[in-house]
C-alpha positions as CSV (number, residue, x, y, z in Angstrom):
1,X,-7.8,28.9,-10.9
2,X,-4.9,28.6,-13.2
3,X,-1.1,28.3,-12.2
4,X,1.5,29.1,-14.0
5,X,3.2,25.8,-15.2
6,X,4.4,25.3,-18.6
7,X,3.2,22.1,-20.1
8,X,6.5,20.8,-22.4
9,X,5.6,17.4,-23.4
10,X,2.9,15.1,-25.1
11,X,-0.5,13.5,-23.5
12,X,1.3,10.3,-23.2
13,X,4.5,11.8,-21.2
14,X,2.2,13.9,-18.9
15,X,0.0,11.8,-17.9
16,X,2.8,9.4,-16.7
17,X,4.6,11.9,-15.0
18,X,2.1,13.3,-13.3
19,X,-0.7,10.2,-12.8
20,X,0.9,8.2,-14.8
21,X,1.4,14.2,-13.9
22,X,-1.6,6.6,-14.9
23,X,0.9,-23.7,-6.4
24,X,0.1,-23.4,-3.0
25,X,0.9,-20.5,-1.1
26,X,0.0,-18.6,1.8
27,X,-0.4,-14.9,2.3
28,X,0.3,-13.2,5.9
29,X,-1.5,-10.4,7.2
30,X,0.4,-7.3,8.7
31,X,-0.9,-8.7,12.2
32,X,1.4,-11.9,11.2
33,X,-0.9,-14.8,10.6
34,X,-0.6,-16.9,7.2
35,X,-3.1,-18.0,5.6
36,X,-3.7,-19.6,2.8
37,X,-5.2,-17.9,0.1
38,X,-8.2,-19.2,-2.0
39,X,-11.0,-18.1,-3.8
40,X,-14.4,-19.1,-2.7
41,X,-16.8,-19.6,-5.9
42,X,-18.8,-16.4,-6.7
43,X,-21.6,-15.2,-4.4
44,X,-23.5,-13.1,-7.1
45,X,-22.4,-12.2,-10.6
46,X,-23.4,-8.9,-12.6
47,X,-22.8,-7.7,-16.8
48,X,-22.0,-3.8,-16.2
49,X,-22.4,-1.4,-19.2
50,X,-19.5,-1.9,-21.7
51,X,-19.2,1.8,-21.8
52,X,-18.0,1.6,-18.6
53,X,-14.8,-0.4,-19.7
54,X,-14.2,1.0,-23.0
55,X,-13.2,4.3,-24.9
56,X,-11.5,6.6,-25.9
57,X,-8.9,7.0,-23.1
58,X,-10.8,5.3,-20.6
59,X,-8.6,3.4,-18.2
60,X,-9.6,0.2,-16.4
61,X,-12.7,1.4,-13.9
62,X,-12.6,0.9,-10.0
63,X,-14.7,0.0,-7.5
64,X,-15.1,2.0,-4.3
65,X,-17.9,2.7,-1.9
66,X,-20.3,0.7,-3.5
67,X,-19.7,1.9,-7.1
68,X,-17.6,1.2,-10.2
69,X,-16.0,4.3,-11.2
70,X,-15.4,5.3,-15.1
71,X,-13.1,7.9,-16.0
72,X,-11.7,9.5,-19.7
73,X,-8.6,10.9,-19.0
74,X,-9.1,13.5,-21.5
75,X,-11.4,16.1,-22.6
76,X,-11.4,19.1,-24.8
77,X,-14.9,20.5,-24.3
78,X,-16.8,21.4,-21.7
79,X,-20.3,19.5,-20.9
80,X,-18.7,16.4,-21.8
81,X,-19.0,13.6,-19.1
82,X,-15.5,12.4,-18.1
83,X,-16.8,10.6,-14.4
84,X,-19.5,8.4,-14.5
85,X,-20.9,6.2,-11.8
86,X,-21.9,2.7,-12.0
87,X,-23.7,0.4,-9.1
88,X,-24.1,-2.1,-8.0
89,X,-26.9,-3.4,-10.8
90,X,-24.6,-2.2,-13.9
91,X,-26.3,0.6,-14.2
92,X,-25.0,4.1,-15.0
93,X,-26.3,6.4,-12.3
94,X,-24.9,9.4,-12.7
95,X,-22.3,11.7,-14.5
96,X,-20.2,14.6,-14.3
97,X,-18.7,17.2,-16.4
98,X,-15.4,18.1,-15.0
99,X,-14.3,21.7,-16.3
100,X,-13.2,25.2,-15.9
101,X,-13.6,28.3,-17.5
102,X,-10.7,29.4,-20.4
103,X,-9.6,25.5,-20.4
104,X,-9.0,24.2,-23.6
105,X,-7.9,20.8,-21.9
106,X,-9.0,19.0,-18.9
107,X,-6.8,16.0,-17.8
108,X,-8.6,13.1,-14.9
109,X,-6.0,11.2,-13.4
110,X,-7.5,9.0,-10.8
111,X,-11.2,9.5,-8.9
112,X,-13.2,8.0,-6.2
113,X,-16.5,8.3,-4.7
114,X,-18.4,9.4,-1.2
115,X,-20.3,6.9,0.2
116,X,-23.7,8.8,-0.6
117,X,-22.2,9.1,-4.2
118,X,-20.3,12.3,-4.6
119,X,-18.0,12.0,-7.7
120,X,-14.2,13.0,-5.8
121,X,-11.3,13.7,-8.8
122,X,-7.9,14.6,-9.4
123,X,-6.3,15.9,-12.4
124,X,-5.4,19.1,-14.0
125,X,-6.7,21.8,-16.3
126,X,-5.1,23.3,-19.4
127,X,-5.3,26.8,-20.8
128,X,-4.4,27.5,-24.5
129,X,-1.0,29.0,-23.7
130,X,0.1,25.9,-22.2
131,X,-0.4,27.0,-18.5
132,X,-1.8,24.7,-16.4
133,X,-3.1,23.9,-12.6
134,X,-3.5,20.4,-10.9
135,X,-6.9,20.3,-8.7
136,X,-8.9,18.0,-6.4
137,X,-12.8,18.1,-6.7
138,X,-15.5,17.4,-5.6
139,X,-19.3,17.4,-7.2
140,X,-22.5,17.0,-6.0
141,X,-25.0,14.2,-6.3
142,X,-25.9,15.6,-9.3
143,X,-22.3,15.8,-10.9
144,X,-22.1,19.5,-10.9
145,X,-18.5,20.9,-9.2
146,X,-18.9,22.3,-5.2
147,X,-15.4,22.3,-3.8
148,X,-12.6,22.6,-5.8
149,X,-8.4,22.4,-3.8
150,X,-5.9,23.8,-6.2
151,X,-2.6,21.4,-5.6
152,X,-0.2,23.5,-6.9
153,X,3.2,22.1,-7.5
154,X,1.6,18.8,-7.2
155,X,0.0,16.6,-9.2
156,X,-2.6,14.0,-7.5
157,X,-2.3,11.5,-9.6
158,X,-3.7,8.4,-7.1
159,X,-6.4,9.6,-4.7
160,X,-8.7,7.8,-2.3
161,X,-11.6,9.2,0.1
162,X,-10.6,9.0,4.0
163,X,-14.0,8.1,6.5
164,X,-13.9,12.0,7.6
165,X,-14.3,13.0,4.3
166,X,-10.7,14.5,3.7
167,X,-8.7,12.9,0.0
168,X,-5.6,11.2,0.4
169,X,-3.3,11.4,-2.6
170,X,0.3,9.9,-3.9
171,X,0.8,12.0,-6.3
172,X,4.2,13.6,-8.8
173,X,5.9,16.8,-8.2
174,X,7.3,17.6,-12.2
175,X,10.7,17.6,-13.4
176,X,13.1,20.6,-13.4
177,X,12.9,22.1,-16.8
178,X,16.3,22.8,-17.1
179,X,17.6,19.7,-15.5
180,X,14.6,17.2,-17.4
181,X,15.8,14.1,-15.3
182,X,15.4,15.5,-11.8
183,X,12.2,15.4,-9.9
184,X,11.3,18.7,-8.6
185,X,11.5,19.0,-4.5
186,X,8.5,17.4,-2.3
187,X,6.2,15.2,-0.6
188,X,4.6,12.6,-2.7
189,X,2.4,11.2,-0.2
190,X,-0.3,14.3,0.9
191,X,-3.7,14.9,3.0
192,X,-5.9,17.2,1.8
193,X,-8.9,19.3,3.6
194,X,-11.5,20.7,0.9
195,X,-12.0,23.3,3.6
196,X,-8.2,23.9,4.9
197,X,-6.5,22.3,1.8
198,X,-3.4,20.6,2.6
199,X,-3.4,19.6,5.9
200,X,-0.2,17.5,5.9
201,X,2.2,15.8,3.9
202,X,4.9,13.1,3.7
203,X,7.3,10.9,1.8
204,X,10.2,13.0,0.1
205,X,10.5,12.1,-3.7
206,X,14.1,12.4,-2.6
207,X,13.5,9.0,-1.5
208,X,12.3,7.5,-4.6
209,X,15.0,7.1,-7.5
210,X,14.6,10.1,-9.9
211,X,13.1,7.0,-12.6
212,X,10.9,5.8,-12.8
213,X,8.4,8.0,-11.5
214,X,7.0,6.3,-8.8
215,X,3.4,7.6,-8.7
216,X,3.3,6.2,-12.2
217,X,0.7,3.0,-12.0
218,X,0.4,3.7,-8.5
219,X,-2.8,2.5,-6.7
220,X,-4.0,4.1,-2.9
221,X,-6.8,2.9,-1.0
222,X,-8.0,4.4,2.0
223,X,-9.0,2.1,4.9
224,X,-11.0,2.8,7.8
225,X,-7.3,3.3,9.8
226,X,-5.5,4.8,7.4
227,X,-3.9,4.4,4.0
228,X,-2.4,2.0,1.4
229,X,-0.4,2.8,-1.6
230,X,1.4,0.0,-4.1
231,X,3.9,1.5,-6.1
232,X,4.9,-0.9,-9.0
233,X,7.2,0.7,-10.6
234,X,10.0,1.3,-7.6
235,X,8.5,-2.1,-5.9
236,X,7.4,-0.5,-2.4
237,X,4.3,-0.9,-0.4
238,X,3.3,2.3,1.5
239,X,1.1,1.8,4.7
240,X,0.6,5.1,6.9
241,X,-2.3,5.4,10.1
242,X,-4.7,8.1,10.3
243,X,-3.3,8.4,13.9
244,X,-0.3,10.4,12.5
245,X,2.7,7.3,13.0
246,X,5.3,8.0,10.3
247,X,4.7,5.8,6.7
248,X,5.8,2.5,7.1
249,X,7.8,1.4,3.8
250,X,8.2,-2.2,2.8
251,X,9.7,-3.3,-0.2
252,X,8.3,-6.0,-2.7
253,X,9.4,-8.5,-4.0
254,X,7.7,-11.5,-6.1
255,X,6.1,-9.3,-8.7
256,X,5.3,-11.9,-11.7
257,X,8.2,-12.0,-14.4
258,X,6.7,-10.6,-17.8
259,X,3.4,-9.6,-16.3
260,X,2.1,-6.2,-15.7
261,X,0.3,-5.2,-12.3
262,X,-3.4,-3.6,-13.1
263,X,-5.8,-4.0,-10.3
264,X,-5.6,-3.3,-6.8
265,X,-8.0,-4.1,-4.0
266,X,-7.9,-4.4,0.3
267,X,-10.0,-6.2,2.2
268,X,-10.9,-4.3,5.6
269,X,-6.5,-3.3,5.2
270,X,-6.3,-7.2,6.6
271,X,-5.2,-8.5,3.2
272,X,-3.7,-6.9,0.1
273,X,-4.6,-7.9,-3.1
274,X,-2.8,-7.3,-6.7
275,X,-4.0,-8.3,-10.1
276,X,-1.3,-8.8,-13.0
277,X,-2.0,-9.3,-16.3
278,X,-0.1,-9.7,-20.2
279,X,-1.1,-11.3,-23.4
280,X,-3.6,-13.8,-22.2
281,X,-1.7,-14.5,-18.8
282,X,-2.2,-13.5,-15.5
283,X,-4.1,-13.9,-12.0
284,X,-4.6,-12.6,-8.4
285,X,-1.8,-12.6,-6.3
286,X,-1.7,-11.8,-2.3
287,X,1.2,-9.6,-0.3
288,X,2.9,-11.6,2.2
289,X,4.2,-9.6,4.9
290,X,7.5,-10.0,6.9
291,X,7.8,-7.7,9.1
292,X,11.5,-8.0,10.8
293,X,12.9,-7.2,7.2
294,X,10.1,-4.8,6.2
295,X,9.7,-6.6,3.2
296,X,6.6,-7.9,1.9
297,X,5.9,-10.9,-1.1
298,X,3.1,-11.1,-4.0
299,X,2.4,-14.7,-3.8
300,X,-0.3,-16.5,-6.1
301,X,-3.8,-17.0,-4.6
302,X,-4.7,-21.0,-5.3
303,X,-5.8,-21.7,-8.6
304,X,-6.2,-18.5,-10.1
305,X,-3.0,-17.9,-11.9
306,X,-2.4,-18.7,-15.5
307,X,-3.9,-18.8,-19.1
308,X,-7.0,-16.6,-19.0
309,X,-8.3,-19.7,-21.3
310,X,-8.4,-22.0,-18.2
311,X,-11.6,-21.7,-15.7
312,X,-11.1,-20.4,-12.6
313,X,-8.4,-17.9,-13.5
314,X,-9.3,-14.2,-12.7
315,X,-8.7,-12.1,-15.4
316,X,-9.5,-8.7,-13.7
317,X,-9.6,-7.1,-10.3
318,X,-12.1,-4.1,-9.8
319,X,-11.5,-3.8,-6.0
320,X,-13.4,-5.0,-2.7
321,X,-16.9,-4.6,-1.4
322,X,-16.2,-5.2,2.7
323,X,-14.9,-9.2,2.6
324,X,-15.5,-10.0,-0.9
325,X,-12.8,-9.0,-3.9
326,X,-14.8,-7.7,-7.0
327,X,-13.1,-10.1,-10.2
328,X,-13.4,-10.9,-13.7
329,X,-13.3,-14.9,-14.1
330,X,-11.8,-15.9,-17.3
331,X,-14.6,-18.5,-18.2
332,X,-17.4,-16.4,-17.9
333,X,-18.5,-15.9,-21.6
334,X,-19.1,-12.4,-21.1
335,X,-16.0,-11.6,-20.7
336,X,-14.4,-8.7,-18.1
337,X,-18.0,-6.9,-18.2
338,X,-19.2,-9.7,-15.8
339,X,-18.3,-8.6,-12.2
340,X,-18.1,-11.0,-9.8
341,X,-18.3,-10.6,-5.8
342,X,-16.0,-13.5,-4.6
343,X,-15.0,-14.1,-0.9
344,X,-11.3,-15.0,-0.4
345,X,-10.5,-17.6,2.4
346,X,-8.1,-19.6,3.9
C-alpha cells in the first residue's frame, strides 16, 4: 500500500505537518439567539483508566459515539495496540493493532469511532527507506483492520465519522521539497467513501497562509447535518452541510491571551465549545456567532475560567454526549481521570 513519499524530517516536525502530517457572557448560536452560558452541576461522574490519559505519546483522548478514544501516535512493531476504546463505565473495551506489512513505522494522527464500536483512524505508514503512505481505516469490532482508503498526497490529520458511515477529514498536503516553505497544491477539507474513496473535496490550502499549518491542532466534528472544524492556529471556524452548500468560513477572534486551545466538543452543532488551558490556568469558553461579519467570538462560560485551584473551573474538555459536555472539574480530587457529564444552560 505504500506511496512513494520521502519522509525528510523528525517525529516532532511530521506529525505537525501533517496532523499536527497534532464575567458574564453570552454565547449565540448560528440560528442567532444569545444565550447565556452556564454550567449546570454534574449529572453523573466516572474515574476512567489512567492508561487511557497517559503514555508514551499518547495525546489527550476524545469522546465520540459513546466512547473515549485513546491513541499512541507512534509505533514501531506490529501487534502493539495504538487505539483503544473506553465506555462509558471507564472501562477498556477493546483494542486495535494498526499496521501493515514491510512498515517499520506506523504514525495515528487522529481517530474516531462507529456507533456500534468500530475503531475509524488516520495516519500514515513508514517503510525503512523512508517511503511512506497516509491511510484511513477501519477495523472491526474486534480491532482487526477491514477497509483500508489510501489518501495519497494527503495527510488526514483530523477526521470524524459522518451518520452514512463515510470519514470526514481536514487534513495537510506536505511542503515542496525544494521550496520547504510552500504548501504543496490541494484541498484541505475532504470526504471520503471506504467503498469509492474520495468522494469530494474542498477548501484550497491556497487559502490558508503557507504558516502555520492550519490543520495543525485542528479539531472536526461531524454533526448529524454536516461538519465542524476549529482551526487554532489561522483562527477560523469551518462549518460545511452534508447537503453540498459551499464551507462557510468565519474567523475568530477572542482566543484567551497566553492560553492554549485543547479540547473541542458540539452540542447537537447548536453550540460550539472550546477548552483552553496553560500552567494551571484555563476554562471552557463558547463561540459567539455574528453572522453579517462572518466572524465568530470564544467568550467564557460563567464561572468556569481561571486557576484550576478554584472549584468549579473545568480543567479538561473530552467532547459531548447529546446535550451534556463531557469535563474535567478542577476540584475533583481525582484529577482529569474523573469525567464528568455536565449539561450547559442558559
Amino acid at each position: 500500500m505504500f506511496q512513494e513519499r520521502r519522509r525528510t524530517r523528525p517525529i516532532l516536525l511530521l506529525f505537525t505537518a501533517w496532523c499536527a502530517f497534532c464575567p458574564r457572557l453570552s454565547g449565540q448560536s448560528p440560528q442567532g439567539s444569545t444565550p447565556t452560558k452556564t454550567l449546570a452541576p454534574s449529572v453523573r461522574r466516572v474515574i476512567f483508566d489512567k492508561a487511557a490519559f497517559s503514555g508514551i505519546g499518547t495525546p489527550l483522548p476524545q469522546w465520540e459515539n459513546g466512547r473515549l478514544i485513546s491513541l499512541d501516535i507512534e509505533t514501531f512493531q506490529e501487534g502493539v495496540a495504538n487505539v483503544r476504546l473506553y465506555d462509558a463505565s471507564g472501562t477498556k473495551t477493546m483494542s486495535a493493532s494498526i499496521w501493515f506489512p514491510d512498515a517499520v513505522r506506523v504514525l495515528i494522527y487522529s481517530a474516531t469511532v462507529t456507533p456500534d464500536g468500530r475503531i475509524v483512524a488516520g495516519g500514515a505508514a513508514e517503510k525503512i527507506d523512508g517511503t511512506a503512505a497516509p491511510f484511513i481505516v477501519m477495523t472491526d469490532l474486534s480491532g482487526k483492520l477491514t477497509d483500508v482508503i489510501q489518501t495519497e498526497g494527503f495527510g488526514p490529520t483530523n477526521i470524524c465519522l459522518a451518520p452514512d458511515g463515510t470519514v470526514w477529514s481536514f487534513g495537510g498536503t506536505g511542503y515542496d521539497e525544494q521550496k520547504r516553505t510552500e504548501p504543496k497544491p490541494g484541498n484541505t477539507l475532504r470526504h471520503f467513501d471506504f467503498q469509492k474513496g474520495e468522494v469530494a473535496s474542498y477548501l484550497p490550502r491556497s487559502l490558508f497562509p503557507n504558516r502555520p499549518r492550519p490543520e495543525s491542532m485542528a479539531r472536526i466534528h461531524c454533526a448529524a447535518d454536516g461538519v465542524d472544524v476549529y482551526s487554532p492556529r489561522t483562527n477560523l471556524f469551518i462549518r460545511i452541510d452534508y447537503a453540498g452548500k459551499a464551507p462557510e468560513i468565519y474567523h475568530t477572534k477572542g482566543e484567551p491571551t497566553g492560553l492554549q486551545f485543547d479540547g473541542f466538543a458540539s452540542t447537537d452543532r447548536k453550540y460550539i465549545y472550546g477548552h483552553f488551558l496553560k500552567l494551571g490556568t484555563g476554562g471552557l469558553y463558547s463561540l459567539a456567532f455574528e453572522e453579517a461579519s462572518k466572524s465568530a467570538t470564544w467568550v467564557p462560560v460563567t464561572n468556569t475560567v481561571g486557576s484550576l485551584s478554584t472549584p468549579g473551573v473545568i480543567s479538561a474538555l473530552w467532547g459531548a454526549d447529546g446535550d451534556k459536555l463531557l469535563v474535567s472539574r478542577a476540584e475533583d480530587p481525582a484529577g482529569m481521570t474523573a469525567l464528568h457529564w455536565a449539561p450547559v444552560g442558559p
